[in-house]
N, C-alpha and C positions, 0 to 999 in steps of 0.2 A: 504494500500500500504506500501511494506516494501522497504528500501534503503540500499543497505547494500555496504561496500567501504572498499578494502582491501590495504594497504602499503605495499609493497616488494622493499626492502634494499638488492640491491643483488652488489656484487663482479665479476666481468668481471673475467675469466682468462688471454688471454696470448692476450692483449691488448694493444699499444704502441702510440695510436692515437686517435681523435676521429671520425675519417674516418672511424677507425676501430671497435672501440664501435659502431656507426651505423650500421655496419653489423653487428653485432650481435643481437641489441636492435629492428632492426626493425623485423625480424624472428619470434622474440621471440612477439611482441604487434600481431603480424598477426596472429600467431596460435592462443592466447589469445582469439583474438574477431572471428576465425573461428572456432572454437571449441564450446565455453561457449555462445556464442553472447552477450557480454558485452563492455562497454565501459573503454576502454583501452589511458594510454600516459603514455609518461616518462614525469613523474612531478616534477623532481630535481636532481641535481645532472648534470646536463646538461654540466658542466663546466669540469666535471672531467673522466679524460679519462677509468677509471679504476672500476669506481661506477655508480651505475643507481638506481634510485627510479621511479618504476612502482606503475601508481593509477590505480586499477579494480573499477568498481562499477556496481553494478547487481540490477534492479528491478523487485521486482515480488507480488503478491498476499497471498503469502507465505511465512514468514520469514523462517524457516527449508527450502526450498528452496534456498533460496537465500545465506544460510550459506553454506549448500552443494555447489551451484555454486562455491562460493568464495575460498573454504578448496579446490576442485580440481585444479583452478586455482593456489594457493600455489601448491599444488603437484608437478602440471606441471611446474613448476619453478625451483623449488627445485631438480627436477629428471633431470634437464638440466644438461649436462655434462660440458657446459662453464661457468657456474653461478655457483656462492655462493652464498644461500640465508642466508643473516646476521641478517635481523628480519622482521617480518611479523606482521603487525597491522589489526585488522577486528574492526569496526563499523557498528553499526547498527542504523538505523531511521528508527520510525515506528507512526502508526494513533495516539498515545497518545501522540510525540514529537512536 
């Protein structure tokens, strides 16, 4: 069994709230897990109107699976029109961890 968990540091555009950052953030968690079927939240950053850190984490039988899951998940982030993606972290846990 492989675990594999992705960080995305992304930048809100034209955001003045966090009223407002919720609209955006939750959109973007729902395509995430209707898309990929992974588990998705905003794991930091919560305080700040303007920044969001999204945790992915993907299981599968296949680690090359699971990195693929995770690099399209960046994609999809990244090819957002209201997000800046400012860094993107991927870990991996596997049978020999």
């Amino acid at each position: 069994m492989y675990v594999g968990v992705l960080e995305l540091d992304v930048l809100l555009g034209d955001v003045h709230s966090l009223k407002q950052k919720r609209a955006v953030v939750r959109p973007v968690v729902a395509e995430l897990r209707r898309r990929f079927e992974v588990a998705v939240a905003e794991a930091g950053n919560q305080d700040l109107h303007r920044r969001a850190l999204f945790g992915v984490a993907a299981v599968s039988g296949d680690a090359a699976h699971v990195r693929e899951v995770l690099e399209a998940c960046e994609r999809l982030v990244a090819a957002r029109p209201e997000l800046e993606l400012l860094s993107a972290r991927q870990r991996m846990l596997g049978p020999e961890d």
